[in-house]
C-alpha positions in Angstrom: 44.4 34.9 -55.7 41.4 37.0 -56.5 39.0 33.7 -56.5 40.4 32.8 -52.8 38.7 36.3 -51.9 35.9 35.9 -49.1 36.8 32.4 -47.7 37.3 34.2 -44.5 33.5 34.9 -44.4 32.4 31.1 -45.2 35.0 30.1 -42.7 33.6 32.7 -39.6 30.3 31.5 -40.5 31.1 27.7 -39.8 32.5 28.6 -36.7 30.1 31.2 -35.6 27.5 28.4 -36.0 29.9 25.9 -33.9 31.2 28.8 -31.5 26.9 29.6 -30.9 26.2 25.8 -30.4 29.1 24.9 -27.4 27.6 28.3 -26.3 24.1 27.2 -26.3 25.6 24.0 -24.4 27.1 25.5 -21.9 24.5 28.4 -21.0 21.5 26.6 -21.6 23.0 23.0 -20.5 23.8 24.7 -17.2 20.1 26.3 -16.7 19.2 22.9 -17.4 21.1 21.4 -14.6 20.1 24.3 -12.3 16.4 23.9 -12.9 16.5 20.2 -12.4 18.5 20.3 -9.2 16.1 23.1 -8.2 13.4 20.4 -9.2 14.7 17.5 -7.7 15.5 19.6 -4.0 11.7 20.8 -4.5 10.4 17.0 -4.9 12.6 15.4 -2.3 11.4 18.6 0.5 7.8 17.9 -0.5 8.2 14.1 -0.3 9.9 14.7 3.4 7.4 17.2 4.3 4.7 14.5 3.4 6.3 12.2 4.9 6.8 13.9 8.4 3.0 14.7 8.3 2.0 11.3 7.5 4.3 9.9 10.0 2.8 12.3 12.7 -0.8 11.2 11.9 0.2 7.8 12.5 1.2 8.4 15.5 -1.6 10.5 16.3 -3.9 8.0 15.3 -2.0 4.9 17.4 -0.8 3.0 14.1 1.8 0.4 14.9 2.7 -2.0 12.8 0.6 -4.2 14.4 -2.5 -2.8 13.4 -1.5 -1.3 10.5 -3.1 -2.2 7.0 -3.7 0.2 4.1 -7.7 0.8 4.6 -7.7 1.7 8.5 -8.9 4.7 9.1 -6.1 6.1 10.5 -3.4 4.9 7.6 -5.9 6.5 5.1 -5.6 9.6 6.9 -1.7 9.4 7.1 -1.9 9.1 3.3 -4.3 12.3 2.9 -2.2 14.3 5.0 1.1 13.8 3.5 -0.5 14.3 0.2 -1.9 17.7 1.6 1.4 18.9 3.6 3.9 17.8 0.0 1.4 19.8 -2.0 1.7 22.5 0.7 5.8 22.6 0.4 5.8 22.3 -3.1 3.7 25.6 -3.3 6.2 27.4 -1.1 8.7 26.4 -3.3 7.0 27.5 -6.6 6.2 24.7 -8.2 2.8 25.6 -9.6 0.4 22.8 -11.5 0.7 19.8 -8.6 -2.0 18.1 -7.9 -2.8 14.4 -6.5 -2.9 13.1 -9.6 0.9 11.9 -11.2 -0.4 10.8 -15.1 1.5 13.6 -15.8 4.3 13.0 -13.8 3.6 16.8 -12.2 1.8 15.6 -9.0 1.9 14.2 -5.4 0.7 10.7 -4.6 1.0 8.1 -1.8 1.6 3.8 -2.1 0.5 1.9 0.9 2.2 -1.4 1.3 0.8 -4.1 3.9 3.2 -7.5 3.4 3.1 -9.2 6.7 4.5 -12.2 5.1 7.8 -10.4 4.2 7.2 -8.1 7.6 7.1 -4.9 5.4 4.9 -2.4 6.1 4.8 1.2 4.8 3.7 4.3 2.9 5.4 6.0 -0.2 5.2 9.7 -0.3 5.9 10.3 -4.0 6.5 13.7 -5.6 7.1 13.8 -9.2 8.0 17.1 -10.8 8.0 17.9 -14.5 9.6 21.4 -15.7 10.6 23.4 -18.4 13.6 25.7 -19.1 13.8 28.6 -21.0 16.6 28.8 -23.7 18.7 31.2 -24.7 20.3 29.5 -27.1 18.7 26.1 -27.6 16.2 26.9 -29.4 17.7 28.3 -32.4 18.5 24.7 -33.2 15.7 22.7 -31.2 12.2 24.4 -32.1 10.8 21.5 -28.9 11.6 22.7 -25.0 13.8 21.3 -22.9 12.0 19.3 -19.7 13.0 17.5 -16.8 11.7 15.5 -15.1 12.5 14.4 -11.1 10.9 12.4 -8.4 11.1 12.3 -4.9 9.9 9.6 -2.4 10.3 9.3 1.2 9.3 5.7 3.0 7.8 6.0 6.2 7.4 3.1 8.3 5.0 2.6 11.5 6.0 2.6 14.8 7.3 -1.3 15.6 7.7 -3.2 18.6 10.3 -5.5 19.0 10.7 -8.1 17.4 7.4 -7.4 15.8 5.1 -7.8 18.9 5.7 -11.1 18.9 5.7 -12.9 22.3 8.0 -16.0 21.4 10.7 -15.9 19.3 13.2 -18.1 17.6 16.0 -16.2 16.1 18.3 -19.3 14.9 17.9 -19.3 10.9 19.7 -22.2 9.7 19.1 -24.7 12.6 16.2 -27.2 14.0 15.5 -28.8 17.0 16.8 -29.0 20.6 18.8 -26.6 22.1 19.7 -25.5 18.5 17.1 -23.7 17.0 13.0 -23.1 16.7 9.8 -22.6 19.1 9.3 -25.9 21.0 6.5 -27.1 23.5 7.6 -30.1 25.0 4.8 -29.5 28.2 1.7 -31.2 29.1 -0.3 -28.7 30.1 -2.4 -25.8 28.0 0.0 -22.5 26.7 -2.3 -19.3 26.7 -0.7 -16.4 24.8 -2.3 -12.7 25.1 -1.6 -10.0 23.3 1.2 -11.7 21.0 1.9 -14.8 19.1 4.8 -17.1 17.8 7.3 -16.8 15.3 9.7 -19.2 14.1 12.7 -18.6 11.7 12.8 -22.2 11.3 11.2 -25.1 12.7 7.7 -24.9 15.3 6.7 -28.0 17.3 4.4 -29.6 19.9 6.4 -32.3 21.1 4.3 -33.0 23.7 1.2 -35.0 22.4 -0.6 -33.5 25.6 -2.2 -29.3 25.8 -2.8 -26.8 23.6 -1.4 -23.5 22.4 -3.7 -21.0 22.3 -2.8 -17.2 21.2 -5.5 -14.6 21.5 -4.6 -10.8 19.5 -1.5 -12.1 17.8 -1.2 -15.2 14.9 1.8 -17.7 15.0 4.2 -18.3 12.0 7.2 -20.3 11.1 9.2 -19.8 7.9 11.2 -23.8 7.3 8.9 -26.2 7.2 5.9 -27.2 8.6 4.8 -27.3 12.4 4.8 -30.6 13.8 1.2 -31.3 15.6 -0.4 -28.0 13.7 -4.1 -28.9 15.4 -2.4 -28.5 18.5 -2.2 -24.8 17.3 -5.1 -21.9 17.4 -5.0 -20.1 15.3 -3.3 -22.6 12.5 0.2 -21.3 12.0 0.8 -19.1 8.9 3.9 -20.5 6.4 5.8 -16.6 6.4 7.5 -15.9 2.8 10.4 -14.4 4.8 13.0 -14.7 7.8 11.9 -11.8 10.7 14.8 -9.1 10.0 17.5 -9.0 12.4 17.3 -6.3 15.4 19.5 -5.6 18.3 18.9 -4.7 21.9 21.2 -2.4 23.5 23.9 -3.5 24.6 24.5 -2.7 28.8 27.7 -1.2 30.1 28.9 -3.2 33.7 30.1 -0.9 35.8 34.1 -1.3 36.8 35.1 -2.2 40.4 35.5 -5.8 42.2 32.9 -8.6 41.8 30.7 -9.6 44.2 29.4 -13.1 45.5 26.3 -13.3 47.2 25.0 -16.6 49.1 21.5 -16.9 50.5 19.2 -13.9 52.0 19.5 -10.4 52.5 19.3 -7.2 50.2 21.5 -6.5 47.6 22.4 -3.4 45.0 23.6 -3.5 41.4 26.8 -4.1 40.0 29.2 -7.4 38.8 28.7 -10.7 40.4 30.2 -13.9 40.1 28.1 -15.8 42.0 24.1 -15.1 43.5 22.1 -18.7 44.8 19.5 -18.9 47.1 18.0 -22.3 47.9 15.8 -20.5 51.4 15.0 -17.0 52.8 14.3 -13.5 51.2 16.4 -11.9 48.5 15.9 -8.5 47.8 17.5 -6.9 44.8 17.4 -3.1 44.9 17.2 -1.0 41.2 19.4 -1.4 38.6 22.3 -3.5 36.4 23.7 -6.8 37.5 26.2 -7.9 35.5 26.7 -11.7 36.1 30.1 -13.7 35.6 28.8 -16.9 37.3 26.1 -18.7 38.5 22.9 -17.2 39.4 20.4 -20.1 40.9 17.4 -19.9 43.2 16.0 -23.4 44.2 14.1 -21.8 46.9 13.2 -19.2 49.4 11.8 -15.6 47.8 13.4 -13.6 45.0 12.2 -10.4 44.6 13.7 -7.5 42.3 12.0 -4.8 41.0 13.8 -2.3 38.1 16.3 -4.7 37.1 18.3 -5.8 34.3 20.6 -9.2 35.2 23.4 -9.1 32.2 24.4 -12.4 31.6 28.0 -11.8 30.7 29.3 -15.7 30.8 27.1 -18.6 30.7 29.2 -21.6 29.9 30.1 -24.3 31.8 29.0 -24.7 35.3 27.9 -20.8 35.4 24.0 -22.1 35.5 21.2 -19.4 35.3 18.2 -21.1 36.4 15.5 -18.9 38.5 12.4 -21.2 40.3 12.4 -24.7 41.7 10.8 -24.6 44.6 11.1 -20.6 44.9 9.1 -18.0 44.5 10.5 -15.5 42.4 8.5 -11.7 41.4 11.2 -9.7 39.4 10.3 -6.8 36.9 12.9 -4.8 34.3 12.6 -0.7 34.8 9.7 1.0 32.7 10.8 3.7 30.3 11.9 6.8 32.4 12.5 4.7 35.6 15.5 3.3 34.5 18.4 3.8 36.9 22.0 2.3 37.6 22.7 1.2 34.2 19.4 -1.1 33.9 17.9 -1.5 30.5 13.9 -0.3 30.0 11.7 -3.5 29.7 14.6 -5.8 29.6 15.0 -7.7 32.4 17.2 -10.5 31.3 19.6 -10.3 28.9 22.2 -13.2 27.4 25.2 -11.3 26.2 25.5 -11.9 22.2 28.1 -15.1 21.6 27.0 -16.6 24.4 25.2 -20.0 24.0 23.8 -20.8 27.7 20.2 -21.4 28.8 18.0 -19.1 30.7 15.9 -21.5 32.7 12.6 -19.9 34.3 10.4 -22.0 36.4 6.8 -20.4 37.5 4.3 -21.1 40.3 1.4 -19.5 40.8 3.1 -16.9 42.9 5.6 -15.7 40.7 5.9 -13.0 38.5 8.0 -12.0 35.6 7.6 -9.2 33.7 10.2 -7.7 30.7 12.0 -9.2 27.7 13.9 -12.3 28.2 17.0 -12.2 25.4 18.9 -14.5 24.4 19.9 -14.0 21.2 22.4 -16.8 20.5 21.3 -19.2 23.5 18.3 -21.1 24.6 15.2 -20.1 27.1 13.2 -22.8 28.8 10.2 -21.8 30.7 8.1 -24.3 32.8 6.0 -23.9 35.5 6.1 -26.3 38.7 3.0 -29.4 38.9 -0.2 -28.1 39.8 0.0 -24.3 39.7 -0.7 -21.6 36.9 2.4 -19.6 36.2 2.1 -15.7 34.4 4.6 -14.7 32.7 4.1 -11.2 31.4 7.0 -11.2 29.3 8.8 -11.3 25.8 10.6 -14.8 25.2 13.6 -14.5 22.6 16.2 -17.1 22.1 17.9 -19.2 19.5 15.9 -21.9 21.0 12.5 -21.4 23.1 11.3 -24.5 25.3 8.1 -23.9 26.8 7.6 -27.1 28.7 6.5 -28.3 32.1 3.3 -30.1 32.8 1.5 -26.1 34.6 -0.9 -24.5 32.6 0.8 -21.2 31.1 -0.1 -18.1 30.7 2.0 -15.5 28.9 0.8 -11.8 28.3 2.9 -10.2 26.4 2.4 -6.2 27.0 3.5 -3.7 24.5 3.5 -0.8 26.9 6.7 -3.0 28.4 8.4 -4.1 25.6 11.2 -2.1 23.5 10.0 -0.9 20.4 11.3 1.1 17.1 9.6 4.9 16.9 8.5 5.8 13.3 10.7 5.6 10.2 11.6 8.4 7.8 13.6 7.1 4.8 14.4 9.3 1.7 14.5 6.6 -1.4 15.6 8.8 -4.2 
């Protein structure tokens, strides 16, 4: 028995040793985890104070994604003041050593990306943070300290227009060709586009051997498959590496109560109609949000409506929407803030989604249309009558778009009335 004296002490040593290490694990494993979340918060509020900054000078400046690309004056400014404001937070927050330079993974820098082709444009504000924990423990058994390191980036993303500030576009992406899918103009006469251009998600034609298409401060692309008559194009359409990304307008809310028909002249106010046609006379439409369950057609006589939105609710059948002929129609959607009785700002008219009808609008030189035409899951066909020069100062959307007519067309698009996408702030990791 005497040699089995003092075991006890070997033993208590082996499991002081253990009993220290799950120690050393659980203190200094936990200060770990505390200074890396304490890291990692630090890096992300840097990132999003950058990233606010930068977003603000972009707006300052007037950036859009329009005329955004990585060496304007103004983006390179966005990118030096989110630098400046992450460093500032990161300061507040005691993280000591940052600078604009991340070799060491202890800094604040900025990526600019500007990849029309895949319609992404946008700045990285990117925060990495490298720290050190003191051990209580640890280091009895590691002599080397124990680091973290975190990162933070926040995206932020230019104010957009919709639909990219494009003026015609053709949201079908599987389909080709009449009153199925792409950007067609089956017209005689010259197309003159200002301050927008073309996009197809599939297929862009001429169809008419006669005119041109002209687009002045916008470019035209397609995405399947090569335009049909290209020198008919200025400038040559660009082959896009990508469909345009799906958006969505809102949606309007009809007001309840009975529906209302309404045959020839006369002044009328918003709310549900299954029926509006005028073929002579004056037609007034007062402010607001006509929802439409039938027919609305004007051969003739004078069409004027100013602040509307006409909701195409059912377009099927014999419910025809077809505004021109021999009319003269001047209709405008609300601006932003003038909005009233449900009307939608800049949209003027809008094919409900699932519904596969055609918005027919024919010009003469005494119209006037001004807002977004949508029709996301239908067709639009715009013409303009023999011998005049239609304007249309709008925003053409549709499955299929079918600029035709033998008129010489003008269509300025305006951003200033168009819906558009304010900045985005997006925390990646």
């Amino acid at each position: 028995m005497k040699q089995q004296k003092g075991q006890i002490i070997v033993i208590f040593a082996v499991a002081l040793v253990v009993l220290l290490g799950f120690t050393a694990l659980a203190i200094d494993g936990g200060m770990v985890y505390s200074d890396r979340r304490f890291s990692q918060s630090a890096a992300d509020a840097a990132s999003l104070a950058g990233g606010g900054a930068g977003a603000a000078t972009l707006e300052d400046e007037g950036i859009t994604y329009g005329n955004f690309t990585c060496t304007k004056a103004g983006v390179v400014s966005a990118r030096e003041d989110a630098v400046d404001a992450a460093l500032a937070r990161a300061a507040t927050n005691n993280i000591l050593g940052l600078d604009d330079d991340v070799t060491d993974l202890h800094g604040v820098t900025t990526e600019c990306v500007n990849d029309k082709s895949h319609f992404d444009k946008h700045i990285d504000i990117i925060t990495d943070v490298t720290s050190e924990t003191a051990t209580s423990f640890a280091h009895l058994f590691n002599g080397n300290p124990l680091v973290s390191q975190v990162e933070g980036v926040v995206r932020i993303r230019p104010r957009t227009e919709f639909a990219y500030g494009y003026a015609i576009v053709s949201t079908n992406k599987t389909a080709c060709g009449t009153n199925d899918g792409g950007v067609d103009f089956t017209g005689g006469g010259d197309v003159h586009i200002v301050g927008g251009g073309i996009f197809s998600n599939t297929c862009l034609e001429k169809s008419n051997a006669s005119g041109s298409i002209v687009v002045e401060g916008g470019d035209i692309g397609y995405y399947d498959g090569g335009p049909k008559k290209p020198e008919k194009f200025d400038p040559a359409p660009q082959d896009y590496d990508a469909q345009m990304p799906d958006f969505q307008v809102p949606v309007p809310v009809c007001p309840g109560g009975e529906h209302l028909t309404q045959k020839g002249g006369g002044e009328i106010g918003p709310g549900n109609y299954d029926s509006i046609t005028l073929q002579n006379g004056e037609l007034t439409m007062l402010p607001g949000l006509y929802c439409m369950y039938g027919e609305f057609k004007v051969t003739g006589g004078n069409l004027t409506a100013t602040g509307v939105t006409i909701y195409i609710v059912e377009e099927t059948g014999n419910k025809t929407f077809a505004l021109g002929g021999n009319g003269t129609i001047n209709i405008s959607a609300p601006s932003d803030g003038n909005e009233v009785n449900g009307a939608i700002p800049n949209v003027l008219i809008y094919l409900k989604d699932g519904e596969d009808g055609t918005v027919k609008l024919t010009g003469n030189s005494d119209s006037f249309f001004l807002g977004m035409i949508y029709a996301p899951d239908g067709d639009i066909e715009v013409s303009g009558n023999n011998g005049t020069h239609p304007t249309f100062h709008t925003q053409l959307i549709g499955e299929y778009v079918d600029v035709g007519g033998n008129a010489t067309i003008d269509i300025n698009y305006n951003s200033a009335r168009n819906l558009e996408d304010r900045p985005k702030l997006d925390m990646l990791k």
